[in-house]
C-alpha positions as CSV (number, residue, x, y, z in Angstrom):
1,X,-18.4,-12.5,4.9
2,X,-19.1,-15.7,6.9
3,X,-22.7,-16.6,6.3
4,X,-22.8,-19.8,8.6
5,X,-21.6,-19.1,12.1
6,X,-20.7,-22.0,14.1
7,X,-18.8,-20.7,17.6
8,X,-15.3,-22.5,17.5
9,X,-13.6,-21.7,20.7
10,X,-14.4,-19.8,24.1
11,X,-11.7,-18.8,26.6
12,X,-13.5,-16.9,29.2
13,X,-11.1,-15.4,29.6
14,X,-30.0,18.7,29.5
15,X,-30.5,20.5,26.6
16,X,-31.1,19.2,23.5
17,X,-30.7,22.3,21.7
18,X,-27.8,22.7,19.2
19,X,-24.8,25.4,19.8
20,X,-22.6,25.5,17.1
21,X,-20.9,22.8,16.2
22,X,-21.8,20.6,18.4
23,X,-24.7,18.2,19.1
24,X,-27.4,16.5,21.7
25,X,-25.3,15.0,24.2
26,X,-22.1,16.8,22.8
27,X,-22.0,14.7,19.6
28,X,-21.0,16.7,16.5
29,X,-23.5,18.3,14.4
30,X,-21.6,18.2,11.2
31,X,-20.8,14.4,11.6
32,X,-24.4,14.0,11.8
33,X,-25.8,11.8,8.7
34,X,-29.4,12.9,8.2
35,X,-30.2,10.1,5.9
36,X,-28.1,7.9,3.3
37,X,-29.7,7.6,-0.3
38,X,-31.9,4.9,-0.5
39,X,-31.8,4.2,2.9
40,X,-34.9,2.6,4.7
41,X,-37.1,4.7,8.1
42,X,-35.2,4.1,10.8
43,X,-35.2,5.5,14.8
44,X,-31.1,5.5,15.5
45,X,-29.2,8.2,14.8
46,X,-26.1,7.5,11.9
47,X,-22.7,9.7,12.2
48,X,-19.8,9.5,9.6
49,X,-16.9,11.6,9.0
50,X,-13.2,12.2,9.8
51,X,-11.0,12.2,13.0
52,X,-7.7,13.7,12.3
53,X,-4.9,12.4,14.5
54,X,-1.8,14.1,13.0
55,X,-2.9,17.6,11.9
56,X,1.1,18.1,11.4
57,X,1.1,15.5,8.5
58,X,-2.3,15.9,7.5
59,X,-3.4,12.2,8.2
60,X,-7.0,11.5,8.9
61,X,-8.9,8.6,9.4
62,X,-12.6,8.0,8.4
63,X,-15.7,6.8,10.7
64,X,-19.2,5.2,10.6
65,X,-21.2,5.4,13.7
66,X,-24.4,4.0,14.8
67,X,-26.1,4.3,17.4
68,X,-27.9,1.1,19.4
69,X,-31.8,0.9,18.1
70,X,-33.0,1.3,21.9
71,X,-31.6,2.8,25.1
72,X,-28.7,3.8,23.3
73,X,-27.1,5.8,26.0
74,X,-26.7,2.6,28.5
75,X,-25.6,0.2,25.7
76,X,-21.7,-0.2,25.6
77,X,-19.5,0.9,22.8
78,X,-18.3,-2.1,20.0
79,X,-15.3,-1.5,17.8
80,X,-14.9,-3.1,14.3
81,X,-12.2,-3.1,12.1
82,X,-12.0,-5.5,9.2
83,X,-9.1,-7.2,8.0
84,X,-6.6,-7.3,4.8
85,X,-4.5,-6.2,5.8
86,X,-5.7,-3.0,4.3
87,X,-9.5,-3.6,3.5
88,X,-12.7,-1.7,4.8
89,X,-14.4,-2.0,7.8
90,X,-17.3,0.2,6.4
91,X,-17.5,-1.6,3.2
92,X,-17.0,-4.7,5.1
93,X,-18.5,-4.9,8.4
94,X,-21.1,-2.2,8.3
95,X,-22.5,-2.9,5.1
96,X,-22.3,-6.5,4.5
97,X,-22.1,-8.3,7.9
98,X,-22.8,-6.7,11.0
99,X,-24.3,-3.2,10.7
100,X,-28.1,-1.6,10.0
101,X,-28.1,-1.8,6.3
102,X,-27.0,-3.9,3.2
103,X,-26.8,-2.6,-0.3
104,X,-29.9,-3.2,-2.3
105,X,-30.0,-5.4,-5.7
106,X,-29.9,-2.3,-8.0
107,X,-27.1,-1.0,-6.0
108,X,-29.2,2.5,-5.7
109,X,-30.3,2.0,-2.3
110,X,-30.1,0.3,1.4
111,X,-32.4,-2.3,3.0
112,X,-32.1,-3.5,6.5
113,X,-30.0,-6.0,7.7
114,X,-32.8,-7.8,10.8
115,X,-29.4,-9.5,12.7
116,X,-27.8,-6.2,13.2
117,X,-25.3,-5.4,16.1
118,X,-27.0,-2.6,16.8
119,X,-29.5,-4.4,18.4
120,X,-27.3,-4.7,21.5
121,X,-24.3,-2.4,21.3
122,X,-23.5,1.4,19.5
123,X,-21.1,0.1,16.8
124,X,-18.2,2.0,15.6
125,X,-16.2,1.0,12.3
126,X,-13.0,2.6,11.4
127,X,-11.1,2.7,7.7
128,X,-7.5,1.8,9.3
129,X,-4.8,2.1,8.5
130,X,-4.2,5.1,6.1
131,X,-5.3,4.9,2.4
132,X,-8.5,2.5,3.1
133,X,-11.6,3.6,2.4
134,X,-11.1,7.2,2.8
135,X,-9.0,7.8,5.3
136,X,-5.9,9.7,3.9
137,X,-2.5,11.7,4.8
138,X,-1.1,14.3,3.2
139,X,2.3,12.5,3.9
140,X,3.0,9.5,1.5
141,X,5.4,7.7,3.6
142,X,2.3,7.5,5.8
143,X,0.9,4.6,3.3
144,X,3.6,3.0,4.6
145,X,1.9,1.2,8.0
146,X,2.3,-2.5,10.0
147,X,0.7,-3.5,12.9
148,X,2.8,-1.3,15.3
149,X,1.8,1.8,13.4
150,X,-1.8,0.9,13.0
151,X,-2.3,0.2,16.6
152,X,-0.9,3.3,17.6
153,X,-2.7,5.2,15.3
154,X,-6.2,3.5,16.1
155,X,-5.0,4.6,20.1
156,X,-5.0,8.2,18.8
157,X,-8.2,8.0,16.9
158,X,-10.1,6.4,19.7
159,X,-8.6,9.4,22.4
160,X,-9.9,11.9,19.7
161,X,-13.1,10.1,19.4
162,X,-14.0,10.2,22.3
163,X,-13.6,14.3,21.9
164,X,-16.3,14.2,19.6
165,X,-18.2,12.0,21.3
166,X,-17.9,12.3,25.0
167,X,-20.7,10.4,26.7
168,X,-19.1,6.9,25.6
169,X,-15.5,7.8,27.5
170,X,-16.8,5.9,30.1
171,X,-19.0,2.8,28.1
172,X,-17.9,-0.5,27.9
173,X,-15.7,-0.9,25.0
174,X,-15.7,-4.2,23.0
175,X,-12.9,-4.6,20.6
176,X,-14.2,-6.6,17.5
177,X,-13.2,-7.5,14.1
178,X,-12.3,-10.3,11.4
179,X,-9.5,-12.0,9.7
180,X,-6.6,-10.2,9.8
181,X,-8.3,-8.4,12.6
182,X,-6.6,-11.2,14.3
183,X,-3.2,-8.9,14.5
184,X,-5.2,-5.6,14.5
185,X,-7.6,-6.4,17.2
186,X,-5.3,-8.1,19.9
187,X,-2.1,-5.7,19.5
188,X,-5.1,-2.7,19.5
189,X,-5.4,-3.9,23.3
190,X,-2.4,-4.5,23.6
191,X,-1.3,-1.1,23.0
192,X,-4.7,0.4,25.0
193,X,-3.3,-1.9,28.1
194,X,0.1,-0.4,27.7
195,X,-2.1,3.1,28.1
196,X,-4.0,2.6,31.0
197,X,-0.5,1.5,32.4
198,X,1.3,4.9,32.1
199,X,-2.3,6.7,32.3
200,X,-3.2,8.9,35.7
201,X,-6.0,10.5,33.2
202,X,-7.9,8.5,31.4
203,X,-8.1,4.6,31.1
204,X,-10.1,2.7,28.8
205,X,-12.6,0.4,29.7
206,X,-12.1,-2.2,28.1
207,X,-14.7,-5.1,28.4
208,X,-14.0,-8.3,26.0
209,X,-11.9,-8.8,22.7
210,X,-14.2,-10.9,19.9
211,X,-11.8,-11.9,16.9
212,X,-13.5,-14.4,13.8
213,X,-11.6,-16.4,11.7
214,X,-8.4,-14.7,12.9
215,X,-5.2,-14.9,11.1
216,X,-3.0,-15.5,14.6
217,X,0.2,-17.7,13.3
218,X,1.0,-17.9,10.0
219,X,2.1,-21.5,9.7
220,X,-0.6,-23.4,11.0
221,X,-3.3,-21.1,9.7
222,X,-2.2,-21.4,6.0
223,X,-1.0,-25.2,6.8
224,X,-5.2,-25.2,7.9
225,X,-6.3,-23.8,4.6
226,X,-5.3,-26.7,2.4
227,X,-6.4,-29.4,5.1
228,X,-9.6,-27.5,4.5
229,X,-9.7,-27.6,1.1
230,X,-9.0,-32.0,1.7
231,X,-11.4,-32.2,4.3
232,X,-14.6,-30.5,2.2
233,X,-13.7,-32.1,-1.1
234,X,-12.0,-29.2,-2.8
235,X,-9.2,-31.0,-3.9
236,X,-7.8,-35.2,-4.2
237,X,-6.7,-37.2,-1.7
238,X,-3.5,-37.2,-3.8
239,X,-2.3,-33.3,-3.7
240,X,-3.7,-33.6,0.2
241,X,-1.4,-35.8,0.4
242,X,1.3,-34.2,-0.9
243,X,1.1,-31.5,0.5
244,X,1.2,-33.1,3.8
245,X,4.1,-34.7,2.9
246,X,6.0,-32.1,0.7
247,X,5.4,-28.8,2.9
248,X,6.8,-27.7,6.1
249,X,4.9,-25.3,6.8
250,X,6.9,-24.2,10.1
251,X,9.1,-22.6,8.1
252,X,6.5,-21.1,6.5
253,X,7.0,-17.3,5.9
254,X,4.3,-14.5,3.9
255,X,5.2,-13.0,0.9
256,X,8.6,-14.9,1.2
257,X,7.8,-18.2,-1.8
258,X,11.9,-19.2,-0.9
259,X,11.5,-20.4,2.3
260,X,9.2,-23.5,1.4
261,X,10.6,-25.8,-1.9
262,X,9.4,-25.5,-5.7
263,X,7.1,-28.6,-5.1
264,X,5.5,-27.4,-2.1
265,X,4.6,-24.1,-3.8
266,X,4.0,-26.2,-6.7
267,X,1.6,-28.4,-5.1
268,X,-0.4,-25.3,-3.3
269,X,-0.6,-23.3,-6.7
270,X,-2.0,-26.3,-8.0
271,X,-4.6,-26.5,-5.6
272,X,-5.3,-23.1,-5.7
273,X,-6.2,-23.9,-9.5
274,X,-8.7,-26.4,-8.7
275,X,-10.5,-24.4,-6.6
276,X,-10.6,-21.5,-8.8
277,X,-13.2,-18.8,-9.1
278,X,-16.0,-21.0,-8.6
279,X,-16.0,-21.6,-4.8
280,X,-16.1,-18.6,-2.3
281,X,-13.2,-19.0,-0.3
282,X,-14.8,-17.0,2.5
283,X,-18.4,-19.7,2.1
284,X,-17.3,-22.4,0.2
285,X,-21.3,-23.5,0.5
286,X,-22.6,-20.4,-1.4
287,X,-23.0,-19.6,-4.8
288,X,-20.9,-17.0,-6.6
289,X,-21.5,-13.9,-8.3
290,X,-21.1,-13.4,-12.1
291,X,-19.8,-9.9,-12.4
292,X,-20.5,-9.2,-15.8
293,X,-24.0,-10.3,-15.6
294,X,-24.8,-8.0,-12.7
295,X,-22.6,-5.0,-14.0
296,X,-24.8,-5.2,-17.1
297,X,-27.8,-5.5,-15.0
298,X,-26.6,-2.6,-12.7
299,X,-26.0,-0.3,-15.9
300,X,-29.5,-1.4,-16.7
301,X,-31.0,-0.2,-13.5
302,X,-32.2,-3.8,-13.1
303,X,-32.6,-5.7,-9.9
304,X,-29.6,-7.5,-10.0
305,X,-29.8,-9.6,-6.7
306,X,-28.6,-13.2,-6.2
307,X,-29.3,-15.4,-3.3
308,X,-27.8,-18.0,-2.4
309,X,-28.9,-19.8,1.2
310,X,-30.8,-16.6,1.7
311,X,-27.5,-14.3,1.5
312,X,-27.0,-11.8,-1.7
313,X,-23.8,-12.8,-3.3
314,X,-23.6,-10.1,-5.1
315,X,-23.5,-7.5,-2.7
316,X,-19.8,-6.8,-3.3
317,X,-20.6,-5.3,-6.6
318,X,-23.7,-3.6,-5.1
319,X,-21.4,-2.0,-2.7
320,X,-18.9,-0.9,-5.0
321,X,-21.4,0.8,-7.3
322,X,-23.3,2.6,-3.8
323,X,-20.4,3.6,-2.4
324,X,-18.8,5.6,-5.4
325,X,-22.7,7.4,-5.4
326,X,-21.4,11.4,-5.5
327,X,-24.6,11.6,-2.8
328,X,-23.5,8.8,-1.1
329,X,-20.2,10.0,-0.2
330,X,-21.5,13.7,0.5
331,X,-24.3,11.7,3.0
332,X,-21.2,10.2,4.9
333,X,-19.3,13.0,5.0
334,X,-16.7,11.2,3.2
335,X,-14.1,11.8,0.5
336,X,-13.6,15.6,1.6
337,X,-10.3,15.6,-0.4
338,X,-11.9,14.2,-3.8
339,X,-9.2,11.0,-3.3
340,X,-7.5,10.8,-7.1
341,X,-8.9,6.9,-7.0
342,X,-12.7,5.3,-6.4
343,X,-13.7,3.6,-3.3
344,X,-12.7,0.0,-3.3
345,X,-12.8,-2.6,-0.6
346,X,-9.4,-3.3,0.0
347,X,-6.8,-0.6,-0.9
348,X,-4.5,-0.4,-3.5
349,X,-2.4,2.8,-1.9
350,X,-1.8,1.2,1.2
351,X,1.6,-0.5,1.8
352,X,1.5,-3.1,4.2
353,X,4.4,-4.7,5.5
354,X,5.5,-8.0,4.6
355,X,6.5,-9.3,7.3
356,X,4.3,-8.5,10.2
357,X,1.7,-11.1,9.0
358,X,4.4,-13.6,10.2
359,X,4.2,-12.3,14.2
360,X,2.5,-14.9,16.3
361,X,-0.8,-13.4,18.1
362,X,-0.7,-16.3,21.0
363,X,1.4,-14.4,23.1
364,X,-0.3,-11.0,23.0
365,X,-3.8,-13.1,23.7
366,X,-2.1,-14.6,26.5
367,X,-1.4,-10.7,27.9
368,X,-4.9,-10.0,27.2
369,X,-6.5,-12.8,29.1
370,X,-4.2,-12.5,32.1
371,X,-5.4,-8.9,32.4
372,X,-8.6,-10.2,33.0
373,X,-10.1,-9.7,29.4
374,X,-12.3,-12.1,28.7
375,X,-11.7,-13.2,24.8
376,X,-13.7,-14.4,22.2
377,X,-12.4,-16.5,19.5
378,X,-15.0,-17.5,16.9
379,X,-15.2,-19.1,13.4
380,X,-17.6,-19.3,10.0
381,X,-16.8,-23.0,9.2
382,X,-17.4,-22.6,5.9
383,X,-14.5,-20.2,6.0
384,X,-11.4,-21.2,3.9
385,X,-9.3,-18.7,4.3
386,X,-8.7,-18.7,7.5
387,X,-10.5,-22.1,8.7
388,X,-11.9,-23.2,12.0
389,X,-9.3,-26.1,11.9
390,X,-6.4,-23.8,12.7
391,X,-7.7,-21.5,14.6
392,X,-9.4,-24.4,17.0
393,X,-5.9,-25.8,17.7
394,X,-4.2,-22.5,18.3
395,X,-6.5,-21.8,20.8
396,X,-6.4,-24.9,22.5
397,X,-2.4,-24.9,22.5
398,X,-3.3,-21.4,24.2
399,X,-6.1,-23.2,26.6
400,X,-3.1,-25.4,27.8
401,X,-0.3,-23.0,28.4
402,X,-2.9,-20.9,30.1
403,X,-3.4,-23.9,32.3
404,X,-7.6,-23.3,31.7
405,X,-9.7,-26.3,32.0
406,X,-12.8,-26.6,30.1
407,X,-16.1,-25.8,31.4
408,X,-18.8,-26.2,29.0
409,X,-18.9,-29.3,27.1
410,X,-18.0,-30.0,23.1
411,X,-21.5,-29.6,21.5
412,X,-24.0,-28.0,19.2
413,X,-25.1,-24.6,20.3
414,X,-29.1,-24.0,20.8
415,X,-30.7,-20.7,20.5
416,X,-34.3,-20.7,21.9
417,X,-34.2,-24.4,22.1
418,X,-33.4,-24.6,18.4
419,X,-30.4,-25.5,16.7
420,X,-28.9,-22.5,15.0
């Protein structure tokens, strides 16, 4: 969760009766979610449930749907998928960043989030790949997924999506999402490109690509993180220093601790150390949450709330305890397999590759742009984990192999004549 937003990089780059199964304006009745538990009045309608796109294998992945709070049916359609790889976009984006609602302090109950999406788009969030959330196959060497797979799968979902929900075929589609979003997001278009290429059916519309804090290469963005942690006083000038000198990070390789020398790892585990649990890595500016304190509290039925900067640092924990509700889950229409393992935010089933964290995005966001897709590359700069440092000189590097020139100035950005 990125709490203070400061934009890094720009390239410009009927009837309304019901018949069976199926809804007002064709939507599906049984996706419909009357109301969550807890969950404040509200005028938008809220769908959840499952799109299967391999009946065969019995994999199914799981969906949160909210309509826009006005004029619903002419705002345009926003994907959001959250990053890991393998974490939830529903835990994530809908119900800690972007969407209607954030857990309440007692973790009973849903309060509404003023700055949501939803104001200006219909905002769909997808558990991808397999084994978040509660999507699930009946196939285990489906847990098995990279970015190939999960982009090809998220094509299916979307075709079959748009089954259920047929009014939006032709929307404006915005593909969104966060940290390692940054590979799920631009091969997702990637792959819907390579669609409409062979397609003389059906093309998406695909209006703009918005990716925060993206992980798109490797090197440089884990290089960033420890010039971060220098540059905000998180650790001495010394192990900055050493690090500098010590690492080279362009041979840098995930989940690979042979490629770079004893003292470099060393030196980074070190770091890591003085960091420690302390500091949120994803706001290094906010407080953090002491989970026995709140689990107690929680247990107790207690308000159990902390804020920090005005955000609730413990919504994590209020999540955890909402989602794994028996009436939350029957609300959403999720968990219809009674899944042998709770709800968590990231997955434990899931087995990502290793090595597809290593493929460098700049090249498939250089496809995107020169198909006309304007993209949108923003950053929390509190953000550690993937900073603003990295991800500002990727894009540039980009910027100048694309030949662009700027066009708005360096500069604070004003909302309403205020600074933001």
């Amino acid at each position: 969760m990125k709490s203070c937003w400061l934009v890094g990089v720009l390239i410009v780059v009927g009837c309304a009766w019901l018949l069976g199964s199926v809804g007002v304006e064709g939507y599906p009745a049984e996706d419909l979610i009357v109301r969550l538990p807890g969950q404040p009045k509200v005028g938008f309608k809220q769908y959840g449930g499952y799109v299967d796109i391999d009946v065969k294998h019995g994999k199914s992945l799981f969906y949160y749907f909210v309509e826009a709070e006005n004029a619903h049916h002419k705002k345009p359609l926003t994907l959001w998928l959250n990053g890991g790889p393998g974490c939830s976009s529903v835990g994530g984006g809908a119900f800690t960043e972007l969407g209607p609602f954030y857990p309440r302090g007692d973790g009973r109950g849903l309060r509404r989030n003023s700055m949501s999406w939803n104001r200006a788009s219909n905002l769909l969030f997808v558990e991808s790949p397999v084994g978040v959330g509660w999507s699930y196959s009946n196939t285990t060497s489906d847990y098995n997924s990279g970015d190939a797979s999960t982009a090809n799968d998220m094509v299916l979902f979307l075709l079959k999506w748009y089954e259920k929900f047929p009014s939006y075929k032709s929307r404006e589609l915005f593909l969104t999402g966060e940290s390692y979003a940054g590979h799920y997001i631009p091969q997702l278009a990637n792959a819907l490109l390579d669609h409409n290429a062979h397609s003389t059916y059906f093309k998406f519309n695909i209006k703009g690509v918005a990716i925060g804090n993206p992980l798109l290469k490797l090197d440089r963005d884990t290089q960033a993180t420890y010039e971060y942690f220098w540059s905000h006083g998180l650790i001495s000038d010394e192990i900055g220093v050493a690090i500098t000198k010590d690492c080279d990070f362009d041979d840098y390789v995930y989940a690979d601790s042979h490629n770079v020398s004893n003292s470099c790892n060393n030196l980074m585990n070190e770091a890591n150390e003085i960091v420690g649990d302390y500091i949120n890595n994803y706001d290094v500016i906010l407080d953090v949450c002491y989970p026995s304190i709140v689990e107690q509290e929680l247990r107790l039925k207690k308000m159990a709330t902390k804020i920090s900067i005005g955000i609730d640092v413990c919504m994590t924990y209020e999540r955890n305890l909402y989602f794994n509700l028996p009436e939350v889950q029957k609300a959403l229409h999720a968990n219809r397999t009674n899944l042998p393992y709770p709800w968590s935010m990231c997955s434990s089933v899931s087995n990502y590759s290793g090595t597809d964290p290593n493929i460098n995005m700049l090249p498939v966001l250089k496809r995107i742009v020169q198909n006309h897709i304007p993209v949108w590359v923003y950053s929390g700069d509190q953000d550690s984990v993937v900073p603003l440092l990295g991800s500002r000189t990727l894009i540039r590097e980009l910027a100048h192999e694309l030949n662009f020139k700027i066009t708005v100035p360096y500069g604070a950005w004003l909302h309403k004549g205020q600074d933001v």
